[in-house]
N, C-alpha and C positions, 0 to 999 in steps of 0.2 A: 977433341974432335966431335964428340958427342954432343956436347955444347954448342958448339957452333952450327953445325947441323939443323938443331933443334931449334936454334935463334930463326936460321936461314927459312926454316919449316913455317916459322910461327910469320917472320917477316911476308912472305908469299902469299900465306892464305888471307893476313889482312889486305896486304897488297889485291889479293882473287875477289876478297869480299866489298873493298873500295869503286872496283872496277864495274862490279856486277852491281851496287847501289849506283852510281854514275848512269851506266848504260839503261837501267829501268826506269832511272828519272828522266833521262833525253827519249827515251820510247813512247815514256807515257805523255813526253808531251810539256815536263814540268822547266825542263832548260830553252822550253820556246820564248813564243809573245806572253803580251800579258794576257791575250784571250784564249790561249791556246793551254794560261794556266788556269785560270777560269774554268775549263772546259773540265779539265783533270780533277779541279778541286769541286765540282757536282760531280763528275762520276764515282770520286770517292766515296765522295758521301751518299750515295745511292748504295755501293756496292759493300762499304764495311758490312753494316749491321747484317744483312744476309749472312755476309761470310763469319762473322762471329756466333751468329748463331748456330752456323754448320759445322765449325769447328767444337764448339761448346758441346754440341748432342755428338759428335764423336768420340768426346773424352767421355762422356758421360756428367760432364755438371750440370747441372739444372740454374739454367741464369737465365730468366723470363726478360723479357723488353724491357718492363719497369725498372729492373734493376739496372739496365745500361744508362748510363750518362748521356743525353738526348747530345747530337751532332752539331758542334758550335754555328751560331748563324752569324758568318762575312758579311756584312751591310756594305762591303767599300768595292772600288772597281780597279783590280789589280793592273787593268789596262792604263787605266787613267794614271795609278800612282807612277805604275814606271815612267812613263812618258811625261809626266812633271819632274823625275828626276832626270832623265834625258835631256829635258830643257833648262832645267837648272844648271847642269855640267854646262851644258854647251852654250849658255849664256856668258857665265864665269871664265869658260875659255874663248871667248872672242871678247870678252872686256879685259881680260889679260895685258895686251899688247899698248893699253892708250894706259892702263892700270902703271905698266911696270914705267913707262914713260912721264907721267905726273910723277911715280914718288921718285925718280930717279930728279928732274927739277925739283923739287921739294929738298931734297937731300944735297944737291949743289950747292944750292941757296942756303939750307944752314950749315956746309960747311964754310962758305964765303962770309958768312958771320961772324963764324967764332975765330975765321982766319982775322978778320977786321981790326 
């Protein structure tokens, strides 16, 4: 009983902690458009180093700017890539329908062959 309990415990809290990563990512903005991730991905990077540094001088470590790893630079435009993939699906599925219909003639035709 104590075991299962403890499963059930342990099941919940990742389940608590799934839910609350989910809900912070749709708040901030990051399960939107692609500009709306955009928008998230410069506020983070405005708002880390601050915050690392306020947590740092709370514990008491001493970790100057220099020693932070400078904040990767995105050259690409998150809006654009999504919506090239958007138009690639949705290419692929409206070519589907003449797609499935060539190889289905294709596939007549060589069984009418080897029927031959």
């Amino acid at each position: 009983l104590n075991c299962c309990a403890f499963n059930s415990f342990r099941f919940l809290v990742k389940g608590g902690l799934a839910g609350a990563a989910v809900y912070v990512a749709y708040d901030q903005g990051l399960l939107g458009s692609g500009i709306e991730g955009a928008e998230a991905l410069k506020k983070a990077q405005e708002t880390l180093p601050p915050a690392i540094q306020e947590w740092t001088d709370y514990l008491g470590w001493e970790v100057s700017a220099a020693q932070l790893p400078p904040t990767p630079k995105i050259d690409f435009s998150l809006s654009a890539s999504w919506n090239k993939g958007v138009h690639t699906v949705m290419s692929a599925l409206s070519a589907a329908p003449s797609r499935a219909c060539e190889y289905t003639v294709e596939g007549w035709k060589y069984v009418k062959d080897l029927v031959k």
